[in-house]
C-alpha positions in Angstrom: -11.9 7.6 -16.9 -12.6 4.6 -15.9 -10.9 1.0 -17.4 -12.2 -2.3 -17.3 -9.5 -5.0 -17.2 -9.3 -9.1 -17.2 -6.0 -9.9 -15.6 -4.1 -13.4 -16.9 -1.8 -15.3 -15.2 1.7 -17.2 -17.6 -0.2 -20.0 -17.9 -3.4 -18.2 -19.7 -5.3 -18.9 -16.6 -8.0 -15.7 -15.1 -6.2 -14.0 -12.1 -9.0 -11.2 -11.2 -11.5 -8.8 -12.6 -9.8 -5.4 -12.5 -11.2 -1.7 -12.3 -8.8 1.4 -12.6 -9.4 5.5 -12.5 -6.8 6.0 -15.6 -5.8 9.7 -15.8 -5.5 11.0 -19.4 -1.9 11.0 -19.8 -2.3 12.4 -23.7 -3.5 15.4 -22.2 -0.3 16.2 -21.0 2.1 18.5 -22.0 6.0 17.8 -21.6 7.9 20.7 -19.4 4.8 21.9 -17.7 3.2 18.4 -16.8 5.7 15.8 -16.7 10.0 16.4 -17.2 10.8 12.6 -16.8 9.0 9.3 -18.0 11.7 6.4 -18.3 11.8 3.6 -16.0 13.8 0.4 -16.8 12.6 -3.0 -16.5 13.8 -7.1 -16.0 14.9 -8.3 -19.5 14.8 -12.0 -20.5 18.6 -12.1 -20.0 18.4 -11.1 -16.5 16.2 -13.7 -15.5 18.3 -16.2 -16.9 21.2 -14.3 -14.5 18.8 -14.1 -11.2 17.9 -18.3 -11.4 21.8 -18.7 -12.3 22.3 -17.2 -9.4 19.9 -18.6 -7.3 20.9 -22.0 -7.8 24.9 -20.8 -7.6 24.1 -19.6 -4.1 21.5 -22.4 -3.1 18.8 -19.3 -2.3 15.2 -19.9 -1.8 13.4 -17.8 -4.6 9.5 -16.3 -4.7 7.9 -13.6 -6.5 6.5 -10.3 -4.8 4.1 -8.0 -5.7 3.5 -4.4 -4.8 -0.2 -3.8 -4.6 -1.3 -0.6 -6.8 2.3 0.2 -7.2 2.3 3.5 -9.0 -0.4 5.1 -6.1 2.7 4.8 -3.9 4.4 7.7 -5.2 4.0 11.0 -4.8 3.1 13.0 -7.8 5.8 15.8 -9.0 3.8 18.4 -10.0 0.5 19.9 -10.0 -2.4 18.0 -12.0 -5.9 18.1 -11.9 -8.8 15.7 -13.1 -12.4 15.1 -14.3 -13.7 12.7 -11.9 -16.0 9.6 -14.2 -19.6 9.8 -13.4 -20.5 8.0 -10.4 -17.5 9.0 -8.4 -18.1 12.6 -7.8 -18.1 13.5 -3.9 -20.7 16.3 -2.6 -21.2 17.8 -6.1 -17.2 18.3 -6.9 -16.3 16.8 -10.4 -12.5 17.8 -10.4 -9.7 16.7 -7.8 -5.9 17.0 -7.2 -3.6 14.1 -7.7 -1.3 13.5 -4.8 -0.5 10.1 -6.0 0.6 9.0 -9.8 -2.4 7.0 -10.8 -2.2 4.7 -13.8 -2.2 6.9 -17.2 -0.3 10.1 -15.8 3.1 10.2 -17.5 6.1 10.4 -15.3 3.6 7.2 -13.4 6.8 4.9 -13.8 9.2 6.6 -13.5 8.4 8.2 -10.2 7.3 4.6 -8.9 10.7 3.4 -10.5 12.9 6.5 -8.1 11.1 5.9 -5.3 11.3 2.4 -5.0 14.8 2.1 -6.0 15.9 4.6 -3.4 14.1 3.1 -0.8 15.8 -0.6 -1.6 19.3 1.0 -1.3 18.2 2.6 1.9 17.7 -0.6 3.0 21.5 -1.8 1.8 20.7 -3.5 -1.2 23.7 -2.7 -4.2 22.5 -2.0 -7.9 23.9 -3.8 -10.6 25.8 -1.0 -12.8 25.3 -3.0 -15.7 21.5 -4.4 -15.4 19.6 -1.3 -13.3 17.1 -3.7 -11.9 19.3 -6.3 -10.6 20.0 -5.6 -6.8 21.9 -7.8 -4.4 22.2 -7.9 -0.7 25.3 -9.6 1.0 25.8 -9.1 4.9 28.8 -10.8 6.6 29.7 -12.8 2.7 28.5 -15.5 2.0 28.0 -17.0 5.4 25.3 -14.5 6.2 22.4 -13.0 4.7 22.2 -13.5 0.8 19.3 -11.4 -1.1 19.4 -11.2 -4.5 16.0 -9.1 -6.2 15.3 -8.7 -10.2 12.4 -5.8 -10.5 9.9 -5.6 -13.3 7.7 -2.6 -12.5 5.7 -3.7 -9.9 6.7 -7.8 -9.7 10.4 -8.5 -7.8 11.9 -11.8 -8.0 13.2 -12.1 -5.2 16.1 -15.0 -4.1 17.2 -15.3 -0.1 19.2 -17.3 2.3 16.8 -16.3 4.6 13.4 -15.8 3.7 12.2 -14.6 7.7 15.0 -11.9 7.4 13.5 -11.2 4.0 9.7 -11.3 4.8 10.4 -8.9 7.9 11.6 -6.3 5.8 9.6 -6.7 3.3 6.0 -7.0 5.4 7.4 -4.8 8.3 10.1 -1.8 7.4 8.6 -1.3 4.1 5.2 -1.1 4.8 5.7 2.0 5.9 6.4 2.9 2.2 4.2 0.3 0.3 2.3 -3.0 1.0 3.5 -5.8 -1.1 2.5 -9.6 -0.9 4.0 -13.2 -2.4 2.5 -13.8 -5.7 0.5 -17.0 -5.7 2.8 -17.8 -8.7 6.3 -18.0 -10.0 5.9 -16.1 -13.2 7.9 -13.2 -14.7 7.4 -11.2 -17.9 5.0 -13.6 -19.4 7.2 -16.8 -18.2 6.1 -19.6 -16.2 9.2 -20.2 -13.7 9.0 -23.9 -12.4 11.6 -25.1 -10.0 11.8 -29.2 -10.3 14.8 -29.5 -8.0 17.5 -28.1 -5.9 19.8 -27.5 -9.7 17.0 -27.2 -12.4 14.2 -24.3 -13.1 11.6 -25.2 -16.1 10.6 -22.1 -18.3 7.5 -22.4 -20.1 6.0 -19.6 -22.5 2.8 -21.6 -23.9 0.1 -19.2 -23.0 2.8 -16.5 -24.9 3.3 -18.6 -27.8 -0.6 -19.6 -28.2 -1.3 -15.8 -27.9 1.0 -15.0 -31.0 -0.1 -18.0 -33.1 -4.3 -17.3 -32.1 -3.2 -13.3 -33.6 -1.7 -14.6 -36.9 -4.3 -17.0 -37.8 -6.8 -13.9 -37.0 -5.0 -11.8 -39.4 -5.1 -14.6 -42.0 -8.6 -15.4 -41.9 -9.5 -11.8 -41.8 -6.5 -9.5 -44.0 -6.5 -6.1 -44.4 -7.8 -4.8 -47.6 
């Protein structure tokens, strides 16, 4: 099927106009098409660790984003879909996934593996205690510092180095994914402002708005 979706930016403002093929992940039945489905994410707490340590070691800090994220991974098993009207090719209505497109099951998870493994490759260290903190130090502190907090498909990312960083990023990994620099410094929902070399400004208006705009709904309109 196909899904129609308006995407927002932290400070309530229109990013794009988005359009997925969503596979019907109800359909799916546990031990035959899909083992594994659990794929941690950035909590609030770790952000507040990632700028701490940002502005401990001086870093230079951005936001990245994976483009279509969960197409990057290879499916585990065999699935099969309806194709929605208007996409059928030379009659055929079904195909075979290769890639975990948005609504299949094990989607983050088999993202969250790949991506993971291909980071260590690369020499980064997980955190044992928060699974999506990794940290990168070559030569201590007098060389190369990258520090990366990973929320699905956005990575805060914090470097020493940004042309060390960018050139793995843009260059070794592309042979795995394409990611770009978000336009904006936002993470789960937050607006992340930097106002000087020591300070970071957090701002969850849009968030708050959101929740306040839903209760006064449900006031003005309770259920019977």
């Amino acid at each position: 099927m196909l899904v129609y979706q308006l995407k927002v930016l932290s400070d309530g403002t229109l990013d794009k106009y988005k359009c997925r093929a969503v596979f019907k992940g109800f359909t799916q039945i546990f031990g035959r098409d899909f083992w594994e489905v659990f794929a941690p994410v950035g909590q609030v707490t770790s952000q507040k660790l990632f700028y701490f340590c940002v502005l401990y070691y001086c870093l230079i800090d951005f936001n990245v984003d994976v483009k279509s994220a969960y197409l990057q991974a290879e499916i585990d098993t065999e699935l099969w879909v309806k194709l929605p009207p208007g996409l059928e090719t030379n009659d055929f209505k079904y195909a075979k996934l290769n890639k975990a497109i948005p609504g299949v099951r094990q989607g983050a998870n088999l993202w969250w593996v790949k991506f993971t493994k291909i980071i260590k490759d690369h020499g980064f260290t997980q955190n044992r205690v928060e699974p999506c903190f990794f940290y990168y130090f070559k030569n201590g502190v007098a060389g190369v510092i990258c520090i990366m907090l990973i929320h699905t498909d956005n990575v805060s990312v914090g470097t020493n180095n940004k042309p060390w960083f960018e050139k793995l990023a843009y260059g070794t990994w592309s042979e795995f994914f394409t990611c770009e620099e978000a336009a904006r410094a936002s993470s789960l929902g937050i607006s992340v402002v930097r106002k000087n070399e020591n300070t970071f400004e957090f701002d969850q208006t849009a968030y708050i708005d959101k929740l306040v705009m839903k209760y006064e709904l449900e006031e003005s309109n309770p259920k019977p």
